[in-house]
Each structure stands twice: as structure tokens, then as C-alpha cells.
C-alpha positions as CSV (number, residue, x, y, z in Angstrom):
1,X,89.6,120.6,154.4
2,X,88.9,123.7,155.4
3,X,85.9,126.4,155.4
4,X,86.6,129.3,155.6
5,X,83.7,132.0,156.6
6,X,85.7,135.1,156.8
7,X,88.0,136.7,154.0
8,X,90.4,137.7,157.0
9,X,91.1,134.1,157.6
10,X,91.6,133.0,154.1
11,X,94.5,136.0,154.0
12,X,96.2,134.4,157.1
13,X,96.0,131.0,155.7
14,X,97.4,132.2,152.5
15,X,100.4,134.7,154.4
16,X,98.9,138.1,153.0
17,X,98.6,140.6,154.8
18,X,94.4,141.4,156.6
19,X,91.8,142.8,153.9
20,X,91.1,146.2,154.0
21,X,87.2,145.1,154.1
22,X,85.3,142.2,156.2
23,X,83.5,141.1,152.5
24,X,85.5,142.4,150.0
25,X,89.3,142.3,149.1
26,X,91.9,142.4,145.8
27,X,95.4,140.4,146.5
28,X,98.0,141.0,144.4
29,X,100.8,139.2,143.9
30,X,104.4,139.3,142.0
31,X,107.0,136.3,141.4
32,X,109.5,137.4,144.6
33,X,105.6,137.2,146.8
34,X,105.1,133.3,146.0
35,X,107.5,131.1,147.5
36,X,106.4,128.1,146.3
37,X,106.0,126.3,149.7
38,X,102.9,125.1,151.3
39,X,99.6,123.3,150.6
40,X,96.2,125.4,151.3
41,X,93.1,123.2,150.2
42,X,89.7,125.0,151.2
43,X,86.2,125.8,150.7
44,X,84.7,129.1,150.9
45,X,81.8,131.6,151.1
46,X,83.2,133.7,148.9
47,X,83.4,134.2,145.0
48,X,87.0,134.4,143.8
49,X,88.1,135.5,140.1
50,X,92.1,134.7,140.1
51,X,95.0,135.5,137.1
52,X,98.3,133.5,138.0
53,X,101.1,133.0,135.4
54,X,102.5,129.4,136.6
55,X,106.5,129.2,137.4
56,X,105.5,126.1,139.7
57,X,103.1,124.6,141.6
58,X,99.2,124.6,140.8
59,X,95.7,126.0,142.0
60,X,92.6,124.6,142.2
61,X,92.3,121.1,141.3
62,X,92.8,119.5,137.9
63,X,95.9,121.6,137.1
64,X,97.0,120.9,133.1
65,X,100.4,121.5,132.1
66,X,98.4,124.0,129.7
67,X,97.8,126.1,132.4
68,X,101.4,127.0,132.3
69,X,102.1,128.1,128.9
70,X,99.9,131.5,128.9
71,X,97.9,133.8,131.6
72,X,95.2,132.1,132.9
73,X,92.1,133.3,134.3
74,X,90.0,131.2,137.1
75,X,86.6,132.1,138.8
76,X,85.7,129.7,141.6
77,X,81.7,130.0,143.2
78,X,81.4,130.0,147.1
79,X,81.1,126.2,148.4
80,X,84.0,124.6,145.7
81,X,86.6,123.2,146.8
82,X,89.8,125.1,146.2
83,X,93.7,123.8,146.6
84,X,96.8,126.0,145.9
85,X,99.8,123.7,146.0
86,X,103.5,125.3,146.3
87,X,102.7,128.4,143.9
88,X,105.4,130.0,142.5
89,X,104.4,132.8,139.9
90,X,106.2,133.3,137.0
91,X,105.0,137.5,137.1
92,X,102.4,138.7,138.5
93,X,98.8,137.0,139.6
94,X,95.9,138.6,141.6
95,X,93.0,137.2,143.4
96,X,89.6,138.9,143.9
97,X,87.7,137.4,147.2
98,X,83.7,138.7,146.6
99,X,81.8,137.0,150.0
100,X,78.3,136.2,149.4
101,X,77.2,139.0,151.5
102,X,78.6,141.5,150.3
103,X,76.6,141.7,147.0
104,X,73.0,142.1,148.1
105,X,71.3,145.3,147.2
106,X,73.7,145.4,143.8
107,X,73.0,144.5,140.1
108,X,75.8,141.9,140.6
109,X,73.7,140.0,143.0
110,X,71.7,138.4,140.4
111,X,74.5,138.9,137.1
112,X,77.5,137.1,138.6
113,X,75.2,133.8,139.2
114,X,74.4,134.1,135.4
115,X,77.7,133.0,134.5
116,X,78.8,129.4,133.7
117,X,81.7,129.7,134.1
118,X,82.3,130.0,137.6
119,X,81.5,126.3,137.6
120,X,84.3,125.3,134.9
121,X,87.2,122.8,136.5
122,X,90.6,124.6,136.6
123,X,91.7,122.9,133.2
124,X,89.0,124.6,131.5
125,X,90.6,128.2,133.0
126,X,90.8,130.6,130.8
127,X,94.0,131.8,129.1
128,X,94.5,135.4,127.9
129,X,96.0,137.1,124.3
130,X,98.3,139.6,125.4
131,X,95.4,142.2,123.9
132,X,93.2,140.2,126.7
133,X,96.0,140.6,129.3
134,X,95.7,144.0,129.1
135,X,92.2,144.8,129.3
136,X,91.7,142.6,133.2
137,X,94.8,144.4,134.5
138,X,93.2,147.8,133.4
139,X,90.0,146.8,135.1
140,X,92.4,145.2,138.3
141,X,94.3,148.1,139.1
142,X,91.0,150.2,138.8
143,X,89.1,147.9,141.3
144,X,92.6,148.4,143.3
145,X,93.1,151.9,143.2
146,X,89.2,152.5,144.6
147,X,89.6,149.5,147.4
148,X,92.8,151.5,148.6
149,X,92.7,155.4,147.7
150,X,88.9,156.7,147.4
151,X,86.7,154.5,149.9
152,X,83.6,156.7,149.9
153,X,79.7,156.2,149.5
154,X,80.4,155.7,145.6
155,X,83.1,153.4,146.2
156,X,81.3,150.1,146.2
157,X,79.2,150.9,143.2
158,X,82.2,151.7,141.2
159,X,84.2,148.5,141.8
160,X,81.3,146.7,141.3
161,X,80.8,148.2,138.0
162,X,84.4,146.8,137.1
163,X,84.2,143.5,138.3
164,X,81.0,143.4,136.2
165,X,82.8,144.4,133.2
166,X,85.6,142.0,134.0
167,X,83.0,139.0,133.8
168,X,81.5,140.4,130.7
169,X,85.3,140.8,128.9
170,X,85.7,136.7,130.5
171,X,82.6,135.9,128.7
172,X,83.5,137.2,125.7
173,X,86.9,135.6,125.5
174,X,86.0,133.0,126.7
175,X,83.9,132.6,123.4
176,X,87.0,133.1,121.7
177,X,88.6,130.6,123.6
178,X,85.5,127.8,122.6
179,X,86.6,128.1,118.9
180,X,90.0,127.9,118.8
181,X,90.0,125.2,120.9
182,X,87.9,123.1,118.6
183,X,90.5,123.7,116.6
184,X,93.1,122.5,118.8
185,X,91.6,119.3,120.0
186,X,88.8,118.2,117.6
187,X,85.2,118.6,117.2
188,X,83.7,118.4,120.6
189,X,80.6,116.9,118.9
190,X,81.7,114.3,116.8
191,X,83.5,113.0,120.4
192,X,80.3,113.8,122.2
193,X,78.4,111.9,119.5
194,X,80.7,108.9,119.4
195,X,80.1,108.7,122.9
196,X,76.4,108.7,122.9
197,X,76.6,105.9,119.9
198,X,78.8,103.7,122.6
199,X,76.5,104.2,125.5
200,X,73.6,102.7,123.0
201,X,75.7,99.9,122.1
202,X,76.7,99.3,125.7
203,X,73.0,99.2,127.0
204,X,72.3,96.4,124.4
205,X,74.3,94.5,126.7
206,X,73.4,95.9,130.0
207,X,70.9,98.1,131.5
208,X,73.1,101.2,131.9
209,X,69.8,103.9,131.7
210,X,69.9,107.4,130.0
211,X,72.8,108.8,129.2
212,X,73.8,111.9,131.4
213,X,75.8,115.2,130.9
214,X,77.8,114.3,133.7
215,X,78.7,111.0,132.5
216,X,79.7,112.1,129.0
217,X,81.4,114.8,130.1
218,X,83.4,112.7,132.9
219,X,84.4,110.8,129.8
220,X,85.5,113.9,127.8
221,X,87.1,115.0,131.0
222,X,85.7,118.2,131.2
223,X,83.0,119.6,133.7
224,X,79.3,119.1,132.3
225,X,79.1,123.1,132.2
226,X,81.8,123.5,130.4
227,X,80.6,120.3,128.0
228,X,77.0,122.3,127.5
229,X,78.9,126.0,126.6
230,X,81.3,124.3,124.3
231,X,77.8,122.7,122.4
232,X,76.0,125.4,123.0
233,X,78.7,127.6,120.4
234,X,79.2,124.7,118.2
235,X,75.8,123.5,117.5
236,X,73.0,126.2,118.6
237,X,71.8,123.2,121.1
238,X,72.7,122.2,124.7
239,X,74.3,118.7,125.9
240,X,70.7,117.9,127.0
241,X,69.1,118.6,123.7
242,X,71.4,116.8,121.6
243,X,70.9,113.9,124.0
244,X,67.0,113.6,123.5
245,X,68.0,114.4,119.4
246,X,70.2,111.7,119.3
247,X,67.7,109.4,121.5
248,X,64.8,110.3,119.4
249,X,66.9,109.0,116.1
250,X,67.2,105.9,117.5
251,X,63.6,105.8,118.2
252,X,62.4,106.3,114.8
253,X,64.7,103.7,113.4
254,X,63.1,101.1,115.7
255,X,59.7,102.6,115.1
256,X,60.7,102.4,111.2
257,X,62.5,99.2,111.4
258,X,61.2,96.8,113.8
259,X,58.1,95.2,115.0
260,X,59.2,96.6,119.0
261,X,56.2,97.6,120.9
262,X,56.5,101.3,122.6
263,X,57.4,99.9,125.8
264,X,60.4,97.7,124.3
265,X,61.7,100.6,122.6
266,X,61.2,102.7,125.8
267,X,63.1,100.1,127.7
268,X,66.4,99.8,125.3
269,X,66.7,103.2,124.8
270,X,67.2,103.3,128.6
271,X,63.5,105.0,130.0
272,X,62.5,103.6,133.2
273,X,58.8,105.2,132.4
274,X,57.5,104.7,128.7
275,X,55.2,107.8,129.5
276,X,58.1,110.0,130.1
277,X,59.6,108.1,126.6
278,X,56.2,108.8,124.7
279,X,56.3,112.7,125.9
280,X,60.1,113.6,124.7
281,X,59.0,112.3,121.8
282,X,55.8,114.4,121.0
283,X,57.2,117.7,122.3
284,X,60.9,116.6,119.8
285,X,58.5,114.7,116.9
286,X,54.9,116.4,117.3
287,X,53.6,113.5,116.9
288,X,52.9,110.6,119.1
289,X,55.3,107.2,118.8
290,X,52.5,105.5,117.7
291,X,51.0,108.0,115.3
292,X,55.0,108.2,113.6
293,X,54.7,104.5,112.9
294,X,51.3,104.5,112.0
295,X,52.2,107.2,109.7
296,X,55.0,105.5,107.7
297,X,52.8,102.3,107.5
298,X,50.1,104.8,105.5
């Protein structure tokens, strides 16, 4: 796999023609531009926010035949691993390539890390109304018209200004996006809790340790930051809080139900360290496990 330092080299590999800047650089493409043929799999150093209606082929990794039925949006951070595999658009697609370097000293420096969703999978992409459509291709063929017509002292600033407001339009849709596709595939929270109540089962039979956003989310089959934003809307609470929630239920059951010392009950909830078992539990509980059981005995 390839690494690819420079934008230049990235445009060769990909058959367009050399970026008008060393750090900075819009492709855009129409159906008659992709031919469908070839295999490009890379990492980069470079932030990339792409739009691609799919005739054929896929990009990134994890393509869903979803993808393919409406305008889909993907943002890609520098150092993931990228593929595009015999891409043929169905209209038009453009890709903006931001290098690392070229956003020190601007207020997107610090913004565009602030995003999740730069580390969603390219299933999780995110597809566009036609009302949506509209807005990023405004805001493209603005960042377009300043890279190629008016490249002055105010240019950066400007284009930065609309790549910012691109991300902040993606964050908003992709808000949209988290509710209607609850609706489309189920409450993510009854599957995540399911999925929690099977791991406890499973560690009565084996010591399989805490439960992980990664795991559960490798089980959903969706990245563990796209697991936590879909939570995050539905509940109020992250992956990682409902895990110690659901955790800490268990615990007063077995503190309410049992005659299981702290360290047992520690132990089968998965803790390696009853200390770091007893402290979850304060800062969740405000009391001590102990003090809870002592407590319902008074």
C-alpha cells in the first residue's frame, strides 16, 4: 500500500491532471472522467472530504450497496487507509485533498479535528436530500472558483471559510441522517443493549473481561465512532457511559441479591482491579459498594 506525502503524487496515481497548490487541491469529476478501470489503495497525509454518485466500482473500504442508491458524502483523516476500486460515476463527484500542513496558522487547524466523523467507515458515508445536494455543490464550486480564478492574499482564508461551513452543513445532516436511520434499521440501543446482556452471559462461562466499544461495535458492524454518535443522539449518553450504566446494574443486583464479596463481584463483571470496580461505582452510585449493600440491609 501506498503513502503518499505529496498531493502531486496522489493526482498522478489517480490520472488527474497536477494541483494547482503543493497542499491544497479540489478534483472534480463527471461520469465520461471515470473509467472504471484500476485499483488505487493508499494512505495519506492529507484530509480528503469526497461526493461520488456510484455507477460502479467502490471507494474506501467497506463499500455497501447503499452507497449506490443516493449522493454520498465521505471525509477520510490523514494516516487511513484509502482504496478506490474501478470507479465509474454515475454524475458528477469531487474530491477535496487538505494536507496537514497546510492548515496551521487557521481556525480550521483545531475545528476540522473536532469532527467524528472523519473517522466513520465508508458504509457509515453520508448520503445527501437533493435540498443537501445543493447546499455542498454551492460551497464546491465556491472553494473552486477561488482555487482557480482569484488566488490572492485573501484567497486561503476564504476557502477555508467554506470548507468550514461544508463540515458544519455535514454535521448537521449528518444529525439528520442518525434519526432516520434508527428508523430504517432499529433502535441502535436495544441492539447495543442485547449485546452487552450477551457479553455478561458469555463471561459466566469464560473470562472474556470488560466489554469494549470496539468490540460491540465490530459486532454491530459499524466503527466505534460512529457507534458513540449514534448513542450520543439517541440516549444523551456515550457507548462508554452506557457500558459502566449497564455494568453498574448488574452490580447492584449482586450487591442486592447475593452473598458475593466485592472482589467476586469485581471479578464476574469482568475488572481485573476491584479498586478500579469500587471507584466506577462511587463516581456512578455516590456511594461506596459496600455502603449500597450495607444500606439496603438497614
Amino acid at each position: 500500500m501506498k503513502h503518499f506525502l505529496k498531493i502531486s503524487d496522489l493526482h498522478e496515481a489517480l490520472g488527474v491532471k497536477p494541483p494547482e497548490h503543493p497542499l491544497f487541491s479540489v478534483v472534480y469529476g463527471e461520469r465520461d472522467s471515470c473509467n472504471g478501470n484500476g485499483k488505487v489503495e493508499f494512505s495519506s497525509a492529507f484530509y480528503i472530504i469526497g461526493f461520488k454518485k456510484l455507477k460502479s466500482g467502490s471507494m474506501l473500504y467497506g463499500k455497501t450497496k447503499y452507497d449506490h442508491d443516493r449522493g454520498s458524502m465521505s471525509f477520510v483523516r490523514p494516516q487511513q487507509k484509502v482504496v478506490f476500486k474501478n470507479v465509474e460515476l454515475e454524475e458528477k463527484g469531487f474530491l477535496i485533498l487538505i494536507h496537514e500542513d497546510y492548515l496551521p496558522g487557521t481556525s480550521l487547524y483545531s475545528e476540522i479535528k473536532k469532527y467524528g466523523y472523519f473517522d466513520y467507515e465508508v458504509n457509515e458515508a453520508l448520503h445527501l436530500s437533493p435540498g443537501e445536494e445543493e447546499i455542498i455543490w454551492n460551497l464546491y464550486f465556491s472553494i473552486e472558483k477561488e482555487y482557480y480564478n482569484n488566488t490572492d492574499e485573501l484567497s486561503k482564508a476564504i476557502m477555508i471559510s467554506h470548507i468550514d461551513s461544508m463540515l458544519k452543513y455535514a454535521q448537521r445532516f449528518y444529525k439528520r441522517q442518525f434519526i432516520h436511520r434508527t428508523t430504517l434499521t432499529g433502535a441502535t440501543l436495544t441492539r447495543f443493549n442485547a449485546l452487552l446482556a450477551a457479553n455478561f452471559e458469555e463471561r459466566k462461562l469464560k473470562n472474556t473481561g470488560l466489554p469494549t466499544v470496539t468490540s460491540l461495535a465490530e459486532k454491530m458492524h459499524i466503527s466505534p465512532r460512529y457507534l458513540t454518535d449514534l448513542l450520543k443522539e439517541e440516549t444523551g449518553k456515550t457507548a462508554l457511559e452506557l457500558i459502566h450504566l449497564f455494568l453498574i446494574g448488574e452490580a447492584k443486583n449482586m450487591l442486592t441479591g447475593g452473598d458475593m464479596n466485592i472482589s467476586e463481584i469485581s471479578s464476574s463483571l469482568g475488572f481485573e482491579n476491584p479498586t478500579y470496580f469500587s471507584r466506577l461505582f462511587r463516581k456512578e452510585v455516590g456511594s461506596t459498594p459496600n455502603n449500597f449493600r450495607n444500606s439496603l440491609l438497614n
